[in-house]
N, C-alpha and C positions, 0 to 999 in steps of 0.2 A: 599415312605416316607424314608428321610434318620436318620436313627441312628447313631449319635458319641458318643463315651466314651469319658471322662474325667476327668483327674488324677487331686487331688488335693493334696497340698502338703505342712502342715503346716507351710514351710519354716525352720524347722530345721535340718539340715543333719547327717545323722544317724551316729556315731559315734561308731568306732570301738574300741573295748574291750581294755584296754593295756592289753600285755602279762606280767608276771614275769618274764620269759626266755626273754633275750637281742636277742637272735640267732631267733626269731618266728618271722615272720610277715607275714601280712594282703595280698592276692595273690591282684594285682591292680584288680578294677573294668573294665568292658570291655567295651570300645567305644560303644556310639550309633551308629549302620549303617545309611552307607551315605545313604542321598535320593533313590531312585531308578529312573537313568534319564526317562524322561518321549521319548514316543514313536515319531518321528517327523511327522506331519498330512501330509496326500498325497495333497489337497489342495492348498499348496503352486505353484504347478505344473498344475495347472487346469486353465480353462476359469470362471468367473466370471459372473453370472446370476444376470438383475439388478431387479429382481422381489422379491420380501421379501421371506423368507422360511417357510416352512410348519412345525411348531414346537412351543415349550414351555420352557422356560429356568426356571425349577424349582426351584431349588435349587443352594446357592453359599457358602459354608459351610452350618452357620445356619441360611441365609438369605433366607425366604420363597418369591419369586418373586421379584431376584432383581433389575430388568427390573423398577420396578416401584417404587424402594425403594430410597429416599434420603439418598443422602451420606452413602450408606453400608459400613459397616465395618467388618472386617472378624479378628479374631484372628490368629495370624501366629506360635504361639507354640501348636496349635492343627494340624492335619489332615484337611484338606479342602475337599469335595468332590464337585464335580462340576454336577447338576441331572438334567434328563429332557427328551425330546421326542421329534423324528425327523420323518418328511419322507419326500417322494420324492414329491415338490410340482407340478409336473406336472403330475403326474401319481396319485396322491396319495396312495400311496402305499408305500413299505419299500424304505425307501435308503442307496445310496453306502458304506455309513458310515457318521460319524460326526469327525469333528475339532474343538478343542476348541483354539481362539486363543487368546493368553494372551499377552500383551504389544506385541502386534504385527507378533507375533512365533505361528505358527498354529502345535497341537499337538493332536497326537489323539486320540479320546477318545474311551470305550467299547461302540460297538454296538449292541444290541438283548436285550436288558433285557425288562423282562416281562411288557408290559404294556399294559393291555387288559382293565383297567378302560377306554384307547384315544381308543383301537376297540370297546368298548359297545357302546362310546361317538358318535362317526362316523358313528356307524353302519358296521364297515370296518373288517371285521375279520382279512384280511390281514396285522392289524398294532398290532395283539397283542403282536407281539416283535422289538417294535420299540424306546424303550429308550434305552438313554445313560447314562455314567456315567466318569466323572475323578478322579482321585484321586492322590489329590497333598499329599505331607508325611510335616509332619512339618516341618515348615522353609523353605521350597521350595520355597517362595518367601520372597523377603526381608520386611523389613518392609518399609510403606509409599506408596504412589498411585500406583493405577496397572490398566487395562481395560481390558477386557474380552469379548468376541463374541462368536459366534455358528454358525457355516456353516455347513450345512447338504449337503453332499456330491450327486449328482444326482446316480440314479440307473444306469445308462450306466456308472459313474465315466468318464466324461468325463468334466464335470463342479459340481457349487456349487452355495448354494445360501447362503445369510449371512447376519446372524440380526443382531439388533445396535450394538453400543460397550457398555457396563457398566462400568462405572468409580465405581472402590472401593478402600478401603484405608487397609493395614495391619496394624495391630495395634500388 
């Protein structure tokens, strides 16, 4: 399950003191940091598997299954995180990694996190750390359509396999 925070912000900006001394002033506020560029997917560089992949696209920020969702809509002045569970569909078992790729640009995402709810499911011990995770920083994408896929990377990493795309919209 993913957790976001969310800043609310009455819309009034806080409004610094006047000094009586002419010579005092306010030190500037400090830039927000830039995004942190995302990691490039190995993926791009791979053979291509035309067999569907072994996986679940959980989470698209706050979209619970957006696979199946009409017209998703993500807010782009939050964090997005991008959730869910891979493995190697021929083997089943863990895989070489996951890419997410986004209008086209395969990047890549964390692999291992704890998911032993798809090992109890499977019966598979071997998948209890078999989710992923992305994490876009706000504004990472612009606003207006975007599309999104999941390639689970094979455990040789020598190929990949990759579900649909999802068309979502920044707002």
């Amino acid at each position: 399950m993913v957790a976001m925070a969310l800043t609310i912000s009455c819309g009034k900006k806080d409004v610094e003191p006047r000094s009586a001394a002419p010579t005092q002033s306010a030190a500037p506020a400090a830039a927000a940091p830039a995004a942190a560029p995302l990691t490039p997917g190995m993926s791009k560089s791979l053979k291509r598997n035309p067999e569907p992949p072994f996986y679940n696209f959980d989470y698209l920020g706050p979209i619970h299954y957006p696979a199946v969702q009409k017209s998703p809509q993500v807010p782009g002045d939050d964090e997005v995180m991008i959730t869910g569970w891979a493995a190697d569909p021929s083997k089943k078992a863990l895989a070489g990694g996951v890419d997410i790729v986004i209008d086209g640009v395969p990047y890549s995402a964390g692999y291992g996190t704890d998911r032993s709810d798809v090992a109890n499911h499977y019966n598979t011990p071997d998948l209890a750390k078999c989710g992923f995770q992305l994490r876009l920083a706000r504004k990472q994408l612009t606003k207006g359509p975007h599309a999104a896929s999941v390639r689970v990377i094979a455990q040789d990493k020598k190929s990949y396999n990759e579900g649909p795309t999802v068309q979502f919209t920044v707002i």
